[in-house]
N, C-alpha and C positions, 0 to 999 in steps of 0.2 A: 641114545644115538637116533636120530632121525632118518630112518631108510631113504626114503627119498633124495634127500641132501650125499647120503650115501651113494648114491648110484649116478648122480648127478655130479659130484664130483669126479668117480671114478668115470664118467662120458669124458669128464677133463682129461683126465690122465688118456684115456684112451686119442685122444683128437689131438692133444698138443706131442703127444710120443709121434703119432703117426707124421703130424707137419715138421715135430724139429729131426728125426732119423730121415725120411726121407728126404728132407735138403742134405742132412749129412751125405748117405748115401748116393745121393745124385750130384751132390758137388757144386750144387747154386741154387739160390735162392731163385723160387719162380710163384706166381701168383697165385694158384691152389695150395701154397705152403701154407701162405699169410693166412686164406681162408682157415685153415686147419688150425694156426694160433689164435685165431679169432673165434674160434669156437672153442677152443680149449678154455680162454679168456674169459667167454660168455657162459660156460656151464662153471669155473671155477667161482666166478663169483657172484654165480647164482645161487650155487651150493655153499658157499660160503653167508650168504645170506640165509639161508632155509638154518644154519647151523648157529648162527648166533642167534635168531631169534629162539629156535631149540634150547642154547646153554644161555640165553639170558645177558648176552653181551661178547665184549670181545674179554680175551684171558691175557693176560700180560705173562704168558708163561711160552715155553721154545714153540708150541706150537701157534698159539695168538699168533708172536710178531713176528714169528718166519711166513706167517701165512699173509700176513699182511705184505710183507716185505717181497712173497712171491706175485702176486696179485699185480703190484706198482709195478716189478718187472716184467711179469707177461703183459702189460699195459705196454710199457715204454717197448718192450719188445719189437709189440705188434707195429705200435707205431714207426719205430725205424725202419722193419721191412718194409714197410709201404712205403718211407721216404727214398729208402734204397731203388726200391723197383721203380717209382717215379724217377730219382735222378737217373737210373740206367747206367750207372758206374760197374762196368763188369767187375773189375777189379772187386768192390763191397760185394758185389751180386756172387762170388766164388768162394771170398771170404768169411761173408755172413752164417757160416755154418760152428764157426767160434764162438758168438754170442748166445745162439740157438742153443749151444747145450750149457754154456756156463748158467742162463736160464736155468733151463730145463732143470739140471743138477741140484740147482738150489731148488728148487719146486717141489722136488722132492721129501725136501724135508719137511713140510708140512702136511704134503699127504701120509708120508711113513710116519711121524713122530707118534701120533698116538697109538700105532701097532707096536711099537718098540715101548711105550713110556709102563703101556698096558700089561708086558708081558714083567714087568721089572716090579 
């Protein structure tokens, strides 16, 4: 395991918890959220880079192509807050906290799978 990748990841988990609960909590989507998915975005797949070159590639196993799969959605994610926040649709802008964790949930399972795969 590569500590650095380690901790770099976990900056992820830390930055996009903090932007997708606090839109929850606050009940709309607001422009220091995005920032906070966008750094969550920028250390996930940072760390996800520091970890393939570690293991030598990508693993077609639950944690590979859930991590992949989360990666494209904190992508598309980030990108629709920002489409949101530009159109100015209050409506999406109170809403937007639905997508944030269906995200988030999934994202999950690539940081936990190999604490769960490890201990089995």
């Amino acid at each position: 395991m590569n500590p650095s990748a380690t901790i770099i990841i976990t900056l992820a988990l830390v930055f996009y918890t903090i932007g997708v609960w606090s839109e929850r909590i606050q009940g709309r989507l607001k422009p220091w959220h995005l920032a906070f998915f966008i750094l969550g975005l920028i250390c996930d797949t940072w760390g996800t880079g520091l970890m393939l070159d570690f293991a030598g590639g990508l693993t077609f196993d639950i944690h590979g192509v859930s991590g992949v799969i989360a990666i494209v959605l904190m992508a598309v994610h980030a990108l629709w807050a920002l489409v949101v926040l530009l159109r100015k649709d209050q409506k999406a802008i109170q809403n937007f906290h639905r997508f944030s964790l269906a995200v988030w949930f999934i994202w999950l399972v690539p940081y936990f799978s190999p604490m769960v795969f490890a201990l089995g």
